[in-house]
N, C-alpha and C positions, 0 to 999 in steps of 0.2 A: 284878825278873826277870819278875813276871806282866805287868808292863805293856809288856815287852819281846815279849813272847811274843802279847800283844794285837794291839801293831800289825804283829807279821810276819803274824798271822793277817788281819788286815785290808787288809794290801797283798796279799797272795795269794788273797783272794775278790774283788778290785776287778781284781786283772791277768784272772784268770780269768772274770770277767764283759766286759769290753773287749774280749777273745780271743773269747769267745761272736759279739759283735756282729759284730768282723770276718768271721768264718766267717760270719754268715745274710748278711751282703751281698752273697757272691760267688756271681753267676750261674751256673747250674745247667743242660746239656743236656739236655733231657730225651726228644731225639728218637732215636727207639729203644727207649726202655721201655715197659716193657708195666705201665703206671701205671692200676691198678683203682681205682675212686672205689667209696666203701663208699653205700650207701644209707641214706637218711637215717629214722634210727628214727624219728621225725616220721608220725603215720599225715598221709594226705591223702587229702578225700573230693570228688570232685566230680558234681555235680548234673545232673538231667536239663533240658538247654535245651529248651526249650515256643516253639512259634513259634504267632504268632497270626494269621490271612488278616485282609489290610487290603482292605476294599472300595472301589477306583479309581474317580468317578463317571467316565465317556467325557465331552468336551467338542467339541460339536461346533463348529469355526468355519464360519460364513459367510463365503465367501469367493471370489472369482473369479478365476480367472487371466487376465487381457486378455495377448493375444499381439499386441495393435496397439498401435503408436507411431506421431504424428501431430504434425505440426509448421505452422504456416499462419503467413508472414509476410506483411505489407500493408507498404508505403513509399510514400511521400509527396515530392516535392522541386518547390520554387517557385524560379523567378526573377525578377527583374522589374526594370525600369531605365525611366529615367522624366527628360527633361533638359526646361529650360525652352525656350521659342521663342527666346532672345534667348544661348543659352548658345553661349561661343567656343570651349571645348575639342573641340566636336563629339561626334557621337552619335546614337544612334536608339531611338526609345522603343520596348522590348519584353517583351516576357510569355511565362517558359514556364512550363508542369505538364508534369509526369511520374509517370507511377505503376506500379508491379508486384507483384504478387503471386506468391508462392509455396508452393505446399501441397504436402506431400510425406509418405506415408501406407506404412509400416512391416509385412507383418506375419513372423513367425516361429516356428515352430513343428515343432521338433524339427530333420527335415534339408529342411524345406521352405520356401522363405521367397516375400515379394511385394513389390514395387515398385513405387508408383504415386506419378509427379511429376508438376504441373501450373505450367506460366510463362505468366505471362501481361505483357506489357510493354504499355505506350502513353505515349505522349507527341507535345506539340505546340509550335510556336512561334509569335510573331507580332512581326513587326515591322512598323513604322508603315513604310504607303504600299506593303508586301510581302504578296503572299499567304501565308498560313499555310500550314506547313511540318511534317512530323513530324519528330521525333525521335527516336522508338523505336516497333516495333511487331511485338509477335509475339504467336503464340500455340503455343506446344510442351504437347504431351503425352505420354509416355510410360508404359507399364508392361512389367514384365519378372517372371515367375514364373520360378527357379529352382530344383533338388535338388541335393542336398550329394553329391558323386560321392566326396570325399574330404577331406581337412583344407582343401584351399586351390584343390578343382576343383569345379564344378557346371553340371548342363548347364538350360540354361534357353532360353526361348522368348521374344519379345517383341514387342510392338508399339505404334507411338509416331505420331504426326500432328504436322504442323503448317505454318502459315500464317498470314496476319493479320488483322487486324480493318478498317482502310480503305483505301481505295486511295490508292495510290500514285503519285506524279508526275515527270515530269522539268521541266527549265523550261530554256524560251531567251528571248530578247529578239524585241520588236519592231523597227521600225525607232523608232516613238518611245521607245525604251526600257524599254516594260510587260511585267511576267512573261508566259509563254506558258506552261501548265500541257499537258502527253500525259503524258495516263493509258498506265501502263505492268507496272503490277500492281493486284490489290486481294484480296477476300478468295476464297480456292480457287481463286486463278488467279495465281500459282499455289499448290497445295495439295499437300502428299505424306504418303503413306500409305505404313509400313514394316514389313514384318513379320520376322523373322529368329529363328534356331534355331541352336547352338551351344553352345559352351561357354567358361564363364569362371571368370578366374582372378582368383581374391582373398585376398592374403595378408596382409589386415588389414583395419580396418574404413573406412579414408579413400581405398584405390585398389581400382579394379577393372580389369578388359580382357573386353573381351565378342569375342570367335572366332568371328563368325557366319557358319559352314559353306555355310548355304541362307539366301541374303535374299533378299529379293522388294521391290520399291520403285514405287508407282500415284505419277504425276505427272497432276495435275489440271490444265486450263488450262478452267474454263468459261465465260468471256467474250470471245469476239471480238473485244471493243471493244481488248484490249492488242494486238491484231496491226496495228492502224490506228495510224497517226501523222499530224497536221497538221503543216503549216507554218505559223509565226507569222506569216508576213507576208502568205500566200495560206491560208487558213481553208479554203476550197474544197478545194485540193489536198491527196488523201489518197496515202498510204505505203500499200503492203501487206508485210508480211513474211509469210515461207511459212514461218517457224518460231519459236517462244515457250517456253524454258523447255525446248526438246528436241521438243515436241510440236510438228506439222504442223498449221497450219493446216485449221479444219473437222473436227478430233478432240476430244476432251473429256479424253480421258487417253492417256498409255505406260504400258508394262508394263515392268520390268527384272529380269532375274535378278541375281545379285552375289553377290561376297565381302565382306565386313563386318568393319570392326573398330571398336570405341567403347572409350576408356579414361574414367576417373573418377576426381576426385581432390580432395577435398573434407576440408579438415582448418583449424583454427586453427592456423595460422603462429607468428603474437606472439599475447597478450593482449588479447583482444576483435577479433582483427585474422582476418577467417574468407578464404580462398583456395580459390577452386571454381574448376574448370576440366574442361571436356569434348572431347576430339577425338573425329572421327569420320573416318572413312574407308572410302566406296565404290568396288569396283571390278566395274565390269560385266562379266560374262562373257562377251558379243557382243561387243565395243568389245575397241580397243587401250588398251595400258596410260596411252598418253598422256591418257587418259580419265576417269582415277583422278576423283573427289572428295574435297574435303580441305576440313573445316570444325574449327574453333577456336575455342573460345568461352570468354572467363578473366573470372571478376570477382574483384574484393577489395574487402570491405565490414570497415571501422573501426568502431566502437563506439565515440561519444563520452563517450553518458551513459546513461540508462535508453531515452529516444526519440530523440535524435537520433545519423545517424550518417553518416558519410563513404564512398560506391563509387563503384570505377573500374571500367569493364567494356569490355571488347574482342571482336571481332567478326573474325575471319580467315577469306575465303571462296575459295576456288578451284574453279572448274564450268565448263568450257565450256558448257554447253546454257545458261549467265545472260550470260558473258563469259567474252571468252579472257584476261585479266587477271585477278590476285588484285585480288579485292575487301576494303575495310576497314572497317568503323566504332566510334568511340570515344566514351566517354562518361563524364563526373565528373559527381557530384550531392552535393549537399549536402542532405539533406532527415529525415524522422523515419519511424522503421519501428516496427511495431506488432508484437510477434509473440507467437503462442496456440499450445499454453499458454504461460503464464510458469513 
């Protein structure tokens, strides 16, 4: 009977412990009561923090800010062909150099900035039994200071030259078939001097548009000798023309007032593959619109290796006061360009 009584008492403290657990497991709302947490008889003592001064040496750096960037490339391009006396395919033995330079000088500083570019071209040819011939020749300079009027407008000032380095020829025949060279340019004959004020717009940093308001444009003619022309076949008989380049005969320069516009556009294309291009466009303010000036000037220079590389470059001119024809010339080179810094 006691062991009876054992295990009733044994299954009734194990039901009622089971009963316990179910009860603590069931989730309890507790929002809305006003549950006081007792503070914990636990003393706690905290300390006073002490802070200690660290002495910072100053470091002074040495150090300059250059606000100038600067770029100079040099190029280089040879050709030259060369047949024997006795060769059937036919040919003519000949030799060109070409070379140009380009320096182009940066500065910037705050909302003020400065441009100054220098082109220089020359080149030559020869072929056997032909007078020597150019192939390229210029001399451009330009600079332009601007202020930042706004994110993507500033008004700027500029002035820019340019003309060539030798004179210049045409050529007709004789009656025995020999070159006949008339001198018909050479250097500041002609020469122009630009000056112009405006404003431009640049909404990144590979195009621009220049809005010149007030330009002003000096055409140089100071050798007489281009208003003369011979005849190849009578040397004696001279030509007179009573105008060169716009300017009259027995003056040294014109004067032009105008409207102006210059874009710029200067960016790599492809990889190693650079695209510059410059319009300009004159319109004289005496003169009819038929008058306009319109010059185009596009190269594309390839990067082969470290020095050498591949350009094409183009030439679009339209001027009465030169010719009432669009004038053109082209040029591929194959040669090696230098450029500072690296």
């Amino acid at each position: 009977m006691k062991s009876f009584y054992a295990c009733l008492l044994f299954v009734f403290v194990g039901s009622t412990i089971l009963h316990a657990q179910e009860i603590d497991t069931i989730p309890i709302n507790t929002k809305g009561l006003d549950i006081k947490l007792k503070r914990s008889p636990l003393p706690s003592r905290m300390g006073n923090l002490q802070f200690k001064p660290v002495v910072i040496s100053p470091m002074v750096v040495d150090a300059k800010v250059n606000y100038w960037k600067t770029r100079t490339s040099v190029g280089i391009n040879v050709n030259q062909a060369t047949f024997s006396n006795n060769w059937k395919g036919g040919g003519v033995n000949s030799i060109a150099v070409g070379g140009v330079v380009n320096y182009k000088a940066e500065y910037s500083k705050e909302n003020y900035s400065y441009v100054s570019e220098l082109i220089l071209e020359y080149g030559k040819v020869k072929n056997k039994d032909q007078l020597q011939k150019k192939t390229r020749d210029r001399i451009f300079w330009d600079n332009k200071a601007a202020i930042q009027l706004s994110k993507n407008w500033y008004f700027f000032g500029s002035v820019n030259f340019e003309s060539q380095f030798d004179s210049g020829f045409s050529y007709t025949r004789t009656k025995e078939g020999n070159e006949f060279p008339n001198l018909i340019s050479k250097f500041m004959s002609p020469g122009y001097l630009t000056e112009s004020f405006g404003f431009e717009y640049k909404p990144n940093k590979y195009f621009s548009t220049r809005i010149g308001t007030g330009s002003a444009r000096q055409t140089f003619v100071l050798d007489t000798a281009i208003y003369l022309a011979k005849d190849a076949n009578e040397p004696s008989k001279i030509s007179k023309s009573q105008t060169k380049y716009g300017v009259d005969f027995g003056k040294k320069f014109k004067n032009e007032l105008a409207f102006q516009i210059v874009s710029n556009f200067e960016k790599e294309v492809f990889t190693n593959t650079l695209l510059k291009a410059r319009y300009q466009m004159f319109i004289p303010y005496d003169r009819a619109l038929v008058n306009i000036d319109h010059r185009l000037d596009v190269s594309i220079t390839s990067k082969l290796n470290r020095l050498m590389n591949v350009s094409l470059t183009g030439v679009g001119l339209f001027d009465r006061d030169t010719d009432p024809k669009i004038q053109g010339n082209q040029t591929l080179a194959l040669g090696v360009m230098f450029v500072f810094p690296r």
